[in-house]
C-alpha positions, 0 to 999 in steps of 0.5 A: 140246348140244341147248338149248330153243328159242324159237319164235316165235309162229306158226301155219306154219312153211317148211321151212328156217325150221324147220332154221334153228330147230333146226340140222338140214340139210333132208334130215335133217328129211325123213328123221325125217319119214319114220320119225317119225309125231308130225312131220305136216307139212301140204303146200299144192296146189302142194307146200309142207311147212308145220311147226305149233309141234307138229311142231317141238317134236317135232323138237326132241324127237327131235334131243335123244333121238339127239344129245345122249342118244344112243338109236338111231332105235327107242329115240328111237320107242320113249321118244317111244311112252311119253311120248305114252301118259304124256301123252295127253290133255294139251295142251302139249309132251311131257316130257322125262323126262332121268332115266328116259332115263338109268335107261335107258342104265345098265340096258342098259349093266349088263346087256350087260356081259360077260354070257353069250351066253345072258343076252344072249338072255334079255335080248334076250327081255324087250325084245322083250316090252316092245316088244309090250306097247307096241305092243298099248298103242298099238294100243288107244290108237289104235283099230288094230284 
């Protein structure tokens, strides 16, 4: 279970206090920066990662979304995706929102329950159209264009 955790209070964090914070092997982290883009690490000349209190408490935030409420890699996007739009212009950590991570998983277990190939695609469709919507959001939040 993925309790808070207490960061002490500084600006930079080394790699290895950081999986030392949170208990995530180096190549784990590595890897989450790789497909997360709220953990942006500042590298030195000489080729340090340097972690601010923000990448770690996305850190935390993604290792709570796929160990202990057990999304997959593009749900824990996707959740991260809509807590930054709820939260734009806020300061201060995401929330973390157990309830409508929990809505979510019974909707989806509900609906893949034995249903017809063909409600499965119908369903497949609706996600898809959320994952655009979300998307075209962000492209607009963001100034993509």
């Amino acid at each position: 279970m993925v309790g808070p955790v207490n960061i002490p209070n500084k600006e930079l964090f080394k790699l290895n206090e950081v999986c030392g914070l949170l208990g995530v092997k180096p190549y784990v982290l590595r890897f989450w920066e790789s497909e997360f883009p709220e953990i942006d690490p500042t590298v030195t000349d000489d080729g340090v990662k340097n972690y601010s209190q923000e990448d770690i408490e996305a850190v935390a935030l993604i290792k709570k979304l796929l160990f202990e409420d057990k999304l997959t890699i593009e749900k824990a996007k996707g959740e991260i995706a809509l807590r930054m739009m709820n939260h734009k212009g806020n300061r201060g950590p995401l929330p973390l929102g157990e309830e409508k991570i929990e809505q979510i998983k019974k909707e989806e277990t509900i609906k893949e329950e034995k249903t017809p190939d063909f409600d499965k695609l119908v369903i497949a469709k609706e996600k898809l159209e959320k994952i655009v919507d979300l998307t075209k959001s962000l492209e607009k939040l963001n100034y993509w264009n």
